[in-house]
C-alpha positions, -999 to +999 in steps of 0.1 A: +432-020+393+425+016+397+387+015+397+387-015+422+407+000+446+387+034+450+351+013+446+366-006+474+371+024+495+338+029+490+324-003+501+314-004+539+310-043+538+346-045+530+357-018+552+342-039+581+358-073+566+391-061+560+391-039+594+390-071+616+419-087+596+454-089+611+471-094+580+454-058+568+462-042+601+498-055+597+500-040+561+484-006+570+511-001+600+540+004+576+519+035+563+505+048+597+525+045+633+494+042+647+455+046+656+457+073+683+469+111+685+496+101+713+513+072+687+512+097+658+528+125+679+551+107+689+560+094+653+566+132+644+585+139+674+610+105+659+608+122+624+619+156+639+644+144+659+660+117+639+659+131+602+653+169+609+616+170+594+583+186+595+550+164+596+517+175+586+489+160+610+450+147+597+423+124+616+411+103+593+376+105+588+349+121+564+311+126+557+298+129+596+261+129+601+261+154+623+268+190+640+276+175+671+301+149+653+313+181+635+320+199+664+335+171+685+363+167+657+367+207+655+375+205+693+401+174+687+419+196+661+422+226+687+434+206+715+462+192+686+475+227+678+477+235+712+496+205+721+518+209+690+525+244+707+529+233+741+554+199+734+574+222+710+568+201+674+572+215+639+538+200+632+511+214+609+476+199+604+451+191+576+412+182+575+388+173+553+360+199+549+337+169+553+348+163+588+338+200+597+306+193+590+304+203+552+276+182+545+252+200+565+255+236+557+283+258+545+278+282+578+280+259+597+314+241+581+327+278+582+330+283+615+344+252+627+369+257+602+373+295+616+377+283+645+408+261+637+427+289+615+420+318+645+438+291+670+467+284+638+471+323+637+477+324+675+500+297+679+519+302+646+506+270+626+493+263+597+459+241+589+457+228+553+426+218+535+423+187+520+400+179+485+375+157+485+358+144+456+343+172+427+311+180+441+331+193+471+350+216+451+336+248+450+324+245+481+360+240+496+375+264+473+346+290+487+357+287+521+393+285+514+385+320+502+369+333+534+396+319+557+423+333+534+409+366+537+416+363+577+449+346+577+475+337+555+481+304+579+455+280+556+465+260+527+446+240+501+446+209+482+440+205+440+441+173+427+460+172+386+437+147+379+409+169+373+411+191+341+399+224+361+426+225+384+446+248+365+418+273+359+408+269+398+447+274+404+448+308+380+417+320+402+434+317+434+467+327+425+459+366+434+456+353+469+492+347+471+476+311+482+496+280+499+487+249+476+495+215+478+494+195+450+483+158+448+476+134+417+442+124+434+423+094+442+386+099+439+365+079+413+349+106+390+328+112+358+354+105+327+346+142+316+357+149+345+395+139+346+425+128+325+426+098+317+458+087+314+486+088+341+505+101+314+481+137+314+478+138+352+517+137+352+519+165+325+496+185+342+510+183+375+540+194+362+522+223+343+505+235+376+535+235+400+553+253+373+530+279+371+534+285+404+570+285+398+567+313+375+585+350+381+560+371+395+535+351+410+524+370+445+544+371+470+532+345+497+523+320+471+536+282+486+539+251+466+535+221+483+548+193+457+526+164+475+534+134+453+556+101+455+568+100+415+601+101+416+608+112+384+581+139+390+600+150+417+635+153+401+614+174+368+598+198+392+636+198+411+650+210+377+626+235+372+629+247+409+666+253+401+661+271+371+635+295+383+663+299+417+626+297+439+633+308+475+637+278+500+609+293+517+582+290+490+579+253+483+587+225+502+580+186+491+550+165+517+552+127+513+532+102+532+547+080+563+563+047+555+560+053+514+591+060+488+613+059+520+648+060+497+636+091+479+624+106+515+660+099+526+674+114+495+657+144+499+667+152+534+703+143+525+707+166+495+685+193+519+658+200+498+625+208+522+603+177+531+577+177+555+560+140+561+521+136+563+512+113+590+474+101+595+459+087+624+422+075+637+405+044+634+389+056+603+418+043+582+401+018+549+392+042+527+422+062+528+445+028+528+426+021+495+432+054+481+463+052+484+470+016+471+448+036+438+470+063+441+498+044+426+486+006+419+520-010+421+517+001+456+500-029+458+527-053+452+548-035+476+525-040+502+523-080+495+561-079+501+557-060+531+532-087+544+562-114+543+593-090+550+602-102+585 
């Protein structure tokens, strides 16, 4: 179910089938308020208001074709942090290298991606990077390094799916780095990755308690990204025991999925900031998410037919 799901957010002839189908549209909405910056705004400003929450902010979108596609999405992203500024949200945003322009150069990429964290700095915000598939990787980690070295307000993605993570992790923990950690939901070489859910639970666990750990650099943040409930409550146990500061960990779910344990979360006060996507580039990340967790699949059936 797995490998269908992330070949079919691969597949442009589906993407355009499935895009002009209002029983798909229907199904996405319960995971995204909406298509446009104004609708996902204001779902954050709701999320704020009514359950006392964070959001992170991404465009959907990846692998543009050119510097002036590149530079048009950089210029979206620094009209959102202003606007976050201006209307007063406690909203952070993330973007994939790949819509900076990564594709066609790493200069290039760089500076759009300077560009965001110098406006972050100056309006107190934060811009995460997100992790593509593995032969982004060192290129992402590269210029996570260079925008690290001007601000502390940039995070970055690893994936426990792959079995470097925890080396790439041990690399960057001198940074004192901000990291959000996902199971991830690319289709890679088998050498690649664990196999089983099983090792990419394990090793999840094993990376965010390494960055758990007494002594770890001051600065380091742990961003527990996942929806695995009984993830959650491990790494909750382990959070306790190690007494972590409030301050240096905080758990990011996506809109519209594990809603109970969202709700749980907020009422026993443990940190949770909501990721909320928007654009009309939505079928590939729909299907990664569905691959993500395959059960999601029946959930969303159910969803189709719940009133």
């Amino acid at each position: 179910m797995r490998s269908l799901l992330l070949a079919g957010a691969e597949s442009v002839w589906l993407r355009e089938k499935a895009m002009r189908r209002p029983f798909m549209r229907r199904a996405v909405s319960r995971f995204m308020p909406g298509e446009t910056v104004d609708e996902a705004l204001g779902a954050c400003r709701r999320q704020q208001e009514q359950h006392g929450t964070g959001t992170i902010l991404t465009h959907l979108g990846e692998n543009l074709s050119s510097l002036a596609e590149a530079e048009a999405v950089t210029s979206d992203y620094l009209e959102l942090i202003d606007r976050i500024a201006i209307e007063k949200l406690d909203v952070q945003v993330s973007v994939k290298l790949t819509q900076l322009g990564l594709d066609l150069g790493l200069d290039a990429c760089d500076q759009n991606l300077q560009r965001l964290v110098v406006r972050a700095e100056s309006r107190s915000n934060v811009v995460w990077i997100d992790m593509e598939s593995t032969k982004y990787v060192d290129s992402t980690i590269a210029l996570y390094r260079r925008a690290r070295e001007r601000s502390s307000r940039v995070g970055l993605c690893l994936q426990s799916y792959l079995r470097r993570s925890m080396a790439d992790l041990e690399a960057l923990l001198p940074l004192g780095p901000a990291i959000r950690l996902v199971k991830g939901a690319y289709r890679e070489p088998a050498n690649l990755m664990f196999a089983s859910k099983m090792e990419v639970d394990e090793n999840y666990f094993r990376l965010a308690a390494r960055m758990l750990q007494p002594g770890v650099p001051n600065g380091t943040f742990l961003g527990v990204g996942t929806h695995d409930a009984r993830l959650v409550d491990r790494i909750r146990v382990e959070i306790a025991a190690r007494g972590a500061d409030r301050a240096a960990y905080e758990f990011e779910m996506l809109f519209g999925i594990q809603r109970p344990l969202q709700a749980r979360l907020v009422a026993e006060r443990a940190p949770l900031r909501v990721l909320i996507s928007y654009g009309e580039f939505w079928f590939p990340w729909y299907m990664r998410r569905l691959a993500e967790r395959p059960a999601n699949v029946l959930f969303v059936m159910k969803s189709l037919f719940a009133g």
